[in-house]
Structures are given as C-alpha cells and as structure tokens.
N, C-alpha and C positions, 0 to 999 in steps of 0.2 A: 159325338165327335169321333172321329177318324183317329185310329194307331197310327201315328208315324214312327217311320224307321228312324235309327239314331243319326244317318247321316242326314235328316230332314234339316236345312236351315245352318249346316255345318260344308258350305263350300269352299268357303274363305280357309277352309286348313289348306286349298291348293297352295297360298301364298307362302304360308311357313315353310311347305315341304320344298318348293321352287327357294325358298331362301336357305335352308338346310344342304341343298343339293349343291348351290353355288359355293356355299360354304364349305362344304364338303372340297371341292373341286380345288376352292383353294388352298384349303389345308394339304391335299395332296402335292401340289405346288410348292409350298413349302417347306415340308416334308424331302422333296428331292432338287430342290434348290442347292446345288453346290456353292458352299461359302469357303470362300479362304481359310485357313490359317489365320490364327492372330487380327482377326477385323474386331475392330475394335466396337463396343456397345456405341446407341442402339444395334447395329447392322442392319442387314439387308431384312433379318425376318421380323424386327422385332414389329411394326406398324401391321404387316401383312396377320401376324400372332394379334394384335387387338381388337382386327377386324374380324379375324376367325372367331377368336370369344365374342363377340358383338353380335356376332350372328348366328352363333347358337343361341344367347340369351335371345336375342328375339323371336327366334322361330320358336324355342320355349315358350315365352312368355302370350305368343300368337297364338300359338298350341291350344294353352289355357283357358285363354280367351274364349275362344271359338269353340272349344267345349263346355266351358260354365254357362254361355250367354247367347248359343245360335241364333241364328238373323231370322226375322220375323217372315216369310215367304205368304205372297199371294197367290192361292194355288187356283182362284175363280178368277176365271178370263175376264169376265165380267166387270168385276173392284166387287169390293166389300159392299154389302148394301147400305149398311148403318155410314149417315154422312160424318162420323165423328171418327171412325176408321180410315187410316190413312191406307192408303192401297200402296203397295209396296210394289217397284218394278225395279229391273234388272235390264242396266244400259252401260253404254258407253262413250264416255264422254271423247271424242274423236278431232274434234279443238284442241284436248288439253294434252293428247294421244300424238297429234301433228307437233303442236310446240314442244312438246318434250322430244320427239324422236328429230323434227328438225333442228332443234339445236343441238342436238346428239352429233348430226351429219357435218352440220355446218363446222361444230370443233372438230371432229375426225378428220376432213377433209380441208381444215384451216390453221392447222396447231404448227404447223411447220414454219408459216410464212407471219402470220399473225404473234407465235408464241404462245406460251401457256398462260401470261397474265391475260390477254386482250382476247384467247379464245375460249378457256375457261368461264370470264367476267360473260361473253355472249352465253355461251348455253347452262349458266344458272339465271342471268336473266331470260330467258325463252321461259325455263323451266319454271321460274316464279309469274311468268305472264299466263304460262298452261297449266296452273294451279288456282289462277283467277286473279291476281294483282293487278292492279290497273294504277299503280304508280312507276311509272316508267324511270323518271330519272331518281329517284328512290331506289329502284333495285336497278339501277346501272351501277349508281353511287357505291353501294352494298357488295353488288358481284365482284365490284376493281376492287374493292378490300378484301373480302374475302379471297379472292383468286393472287391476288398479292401477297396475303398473309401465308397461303399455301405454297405457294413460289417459292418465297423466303423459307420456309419451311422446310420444304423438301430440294430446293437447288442449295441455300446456302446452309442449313442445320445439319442436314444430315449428307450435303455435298453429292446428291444425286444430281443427273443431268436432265435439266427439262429446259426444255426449248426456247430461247429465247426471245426468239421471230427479229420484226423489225425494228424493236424496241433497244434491242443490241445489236445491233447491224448482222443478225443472223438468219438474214434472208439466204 
C-alpha cells in the first residue's frame, strides 16, 4: 500500500475554512457596526453575535470531523476491482446547484414586490425541491410558516423593516 499525504481524503476542510472566513467577515461587520446610544437589548448586534458563534462552532466542529474521519478517495480510474467495493466519485449535483441559486435569484430580484413572507416562502421551497423533496405542497405549506414566523420575528420582535410587498399594499 501507498503513503499517503495527510491532506489525502481531507478536501472537505475547504468548506469549514470558506465558513470560518464568512464568519470572520461578519464579525468584522459588527464589530464596526455603529449603534446608538441607549438601544435598547436585543439590538442590532445581538442575532448577527449568534450567528457569529454559530459558525465558528461549526467550522470547528467540521474541522474535527474531516480530520478524525477523511473521505474514502478512488484513486483507480478504473473502480475498485472487488465488486463489494463501492467506487467512490466526486460530482456535482447541478439540479440541486440550479434550484438553490434559482431560487436565490428569484427572492433577490422578487423581495421588493412579492415581500419577505411570499419571497422568502419561494426560495426555501426551491431549496427543499434542490435538496430532493418531492412534496410540493408540504414545503409550500412549511416555507409560508417558516418565512412568516421569521417575518414576525424580525419586522414585528425586534421592529426591523423587511419588506412587506403586496401583502401590505407595499408595492
């Protein structure tokens, strides 16, 4: 058997460090985030402060992972000969790639006129169809709740301004 190098089978830290680096960014962000005087808890940093710990724990805990347990690599073009060896390939799923970045576009370029429940509700529905769901009005049902309960959350809890669309006559 062949020496492999330690980075053999260990690509997947790209994902932690790309999550590290996002994170990084927005801590920086908040960090020079001018807050008032006297704003009253939560404020403006405190959600943005969860997601920062959030995602060091994760790029951590990905860290870990991908160092205890590297991914098993086919390095014979060929496949493994033994037919009880699974051959291992490296793809990308360009469906699941579409529905996520299209519904990405679709709320980007829809949030204004639509609002944040009704365009929200679309691109986690996308996103649960490019993940592989095949119950449609299940994650319709799902996304208008969850994208509602976020609504609520953030227009009326903590009185930030998200978009109302035509749902409030805020076309």
């Amino acid at each position: 058997m062949t020496e492999r190098g330690f980075w053999h089978g260990r690509s997947g830290l790209v994902v932690p460090a790309l999550l590290a680096a996002w994170t990084t960014y927005l801590l920086l962000g908040v960090l020079t985030m001018e807050v008032p005087e006297g704003t009253d808890f939560p404020g403006p940093r405190f959600f943005p402060n969860i997601l920062i710990v959030a995602g060091y724990v994760l790029s951590a805990l990905l860290v870990l992972h991908y160092l205890r347990s590297p991914e098993p690599v086919d390095t014979d073009p060929a496949g493994p000969q033994d037919a009880d060896t699974p051959r291992w390939r490296t793809f990308t799923d360009w469906r699941a790639v579409a529905w996520c970045v299209g519904g990405f576009l679709v709320f980007a370029l829809t949030i204004e006129v639509l609002g944040w429940i009704v365009a929200a509700a679309v691109l986690f529905w996308c996103v649960a169809r490019g993940i592989g769901s095949t119950r449609a009005l299940f994650d319709a049902s799902l996304a208008l709740v969850v994208s509602s309960a976020v609504y609520l959350a953030f227009a009326q809890g903590l009185g930030l301004n998200l978009p109302a669309g035509f749902l409030l006559g805020g076309m």
